[in-house]
N, C-alpha and C positions, 0 to 999 in steps of 0.2 A: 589247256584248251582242247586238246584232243581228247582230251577221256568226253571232256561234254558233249565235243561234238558226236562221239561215240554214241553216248547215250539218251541224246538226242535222237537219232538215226535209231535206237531199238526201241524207244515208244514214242516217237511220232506217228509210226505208219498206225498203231492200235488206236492215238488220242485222234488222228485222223478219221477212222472208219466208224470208233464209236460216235463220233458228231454226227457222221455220217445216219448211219442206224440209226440215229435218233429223232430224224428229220420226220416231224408229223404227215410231209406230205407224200409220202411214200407207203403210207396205211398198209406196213407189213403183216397186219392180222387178215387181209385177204388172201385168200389160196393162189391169186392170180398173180402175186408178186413175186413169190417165191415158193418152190417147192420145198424145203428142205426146211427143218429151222432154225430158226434168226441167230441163235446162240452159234450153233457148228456152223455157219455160213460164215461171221462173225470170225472165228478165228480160222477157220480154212485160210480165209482174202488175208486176212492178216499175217499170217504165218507167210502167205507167198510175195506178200509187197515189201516185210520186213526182211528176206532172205533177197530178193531183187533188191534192196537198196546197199544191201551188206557187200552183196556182186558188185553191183556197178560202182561202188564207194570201192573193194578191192580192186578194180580193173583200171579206175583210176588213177589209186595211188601208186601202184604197179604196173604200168602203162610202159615207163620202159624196161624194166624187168623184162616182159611181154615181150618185145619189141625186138631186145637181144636175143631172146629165147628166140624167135620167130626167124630171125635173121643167120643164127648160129644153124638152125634147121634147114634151110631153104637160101644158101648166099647168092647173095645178087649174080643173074644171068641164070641160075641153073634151072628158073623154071619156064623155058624159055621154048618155043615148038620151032623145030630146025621146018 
Protein backbone atom coordinates (compact mmCIF):
# COMPACT_ATOMS: atom_id res chain seq x y z
CA UNK A 1 0.00 0.00 0.00
CA UNK A 2 2.75 2.33 0.53
CA UNK A 3 4.84 1.90 -2.68
CA UNK A 4 1.14 2.99 -4.35
CA UNK A 5 0.67 5.47 -2.22
CA UNK A 6 4.24 6.57 -3.16
CA UNK A 7 3.45 6.55 -6.51
CA UNK A 8 0.60 8.06 -6.62
CA UNK A 9 2.07 11.31 -4.89
CA UNK A 10 4.93 11.31 -7.99
CA UNK A 11 2.33 11.60 -10.78
CA UNK A 12 -0.56 13.02 -9.58
CA UNK A 13 0.66 16.43 -9.10
CA UNK A 14 1.75 16.06 -13.41
CA UNK A 15 -1.79 14.05 -14.30
CA UNK A 16 -3.19 17.13 -12.15
CA UNK A 17 -1.60 20.05 -14.05
CA UNK A 18 -1.70 18.47 -17.38
CA UNK A 19 -5.74 18.42 -17.04
CA UNK A 20 -5.17 21.46 -15.84
CA UNK A 21 -3.11 22.90 -19.16
CA UNK A 22 -5.49 21.51 -20.98
CA UNK A 23 -8.47 23.35 -20.07
CA UNK A 24 -9.90 25.23 -23.39
CA UNK A 25 -10.88 28.04 -21.30
CA UNK A 26 -7.73 29.36 -20.66
CA UNK A 27 -6.77 30.15 -24.49
CA UNK A 28 -2.91 29.75 -23.59
CA UNK A 29 -1.97 30.56 -27.36
CA UNK A 30 -2.49 34.31 -26.20
CA UNK A 31 0.44 36.26 -25.10
CA UNK A 32 -1.56 37.60 -22.25
CA UNK A 33 -1.75 34.31 -20.37
CA UNK A 34 1.29 33.58 -20.13
CA UNK A 35 4.67 34.81 -20.83
CA UNK A 36 6.91 31.94 -21.07
CA UNK A 37 5.92 28.73 -22.76
CA UNK A 38 3.20 26.26 -21.94
CA UNK A 39 5.69 23.18 -22.04
CA UNK A 40 8.61 24.79 -19.43
CA UNK A 41 5.85 26.31 -17.39
CA UNK A 42 4.27 22.83 -17.41
CA UNK A 43 7.07 21.15 -15.71
CA UNK A 44 8.68 24.16 -13.71
CA UNK A 45 4.77 24.12 -11.44
CA UNK A 46 5.12 20.48 -11.63
CA UNK A 47 8.50 19.87 -10.51
CA UNK A 48 7.69 22.28 -7.37
CA UNK A 49 4.03 20.75 -6.45
CA UNK A 50 5.69 17.25 -6.88
CA UNK A 51 8.76 18.17 -4.45
CA UNK A 52 6.00 20.04 -1.87
CA UNK A 53 4.06 17.05 -1.71
CA UNK A 54 7.17 14.66 -1.16
CA UNK A 55 7.95 17.58 1.98
CA UNK A 56 4.84 17.69 3.51
CA UNK A 57 4.14 13.71 2.87
CA UNK A 58 8.05 13.55 4.77
CA UNK A 59 7.12 16.06 7.61
CA UNK A 60 4.24 14.03 8.17
CA UNK A 61 5.38 10.70 8.52
CA UNK A 62 8.43 12.13 10.57
CA UNK A 63 6.51 14.51 12.49
CA UNK A 64 7.85 12.88 15.65
CA UNK A 65 11.11 12.40 14.60
CA UNK A 66 10.83 16.13 14.26
CA UNK A 67 9.44 16.74 17.44
CA UNK A 68 12.31 14.85 19.40
CA UNK A 69 14.81 16.54 17.31
CA UNK A 70 13.22 19.92 18.20
CA UNK A 71 12.79 19.11 21.83
CA UNK A 72 16.50 17.35 22.37
CA UNK A 73 17.58 21.03 20.72
CA UNK A 74 15.61 23.46 22.82
CA UNK A 75 14.28 21.38 26.32
CA UNK A 76 11.35 22.60 27.79
CA UNK A 77 11.98 26.09 29.99
CA UNK A 78 15.10 27.03 28.23
CA UNK A 79 13.67 29.21 25.91
CA UNK A 80 12.19 31.12 28.24
CA UNK A 81 13.03 35.42 28.64
CA UNK A 82 13.95 35.97 32.45
Amino acid sequence: MKTVAVMTMAFLPATFLAALFALPALEWAKPVVVKMDGFVLYWITTIILTVTVFVVWGMITQRNWLIDKVRHRWPRGSLEID
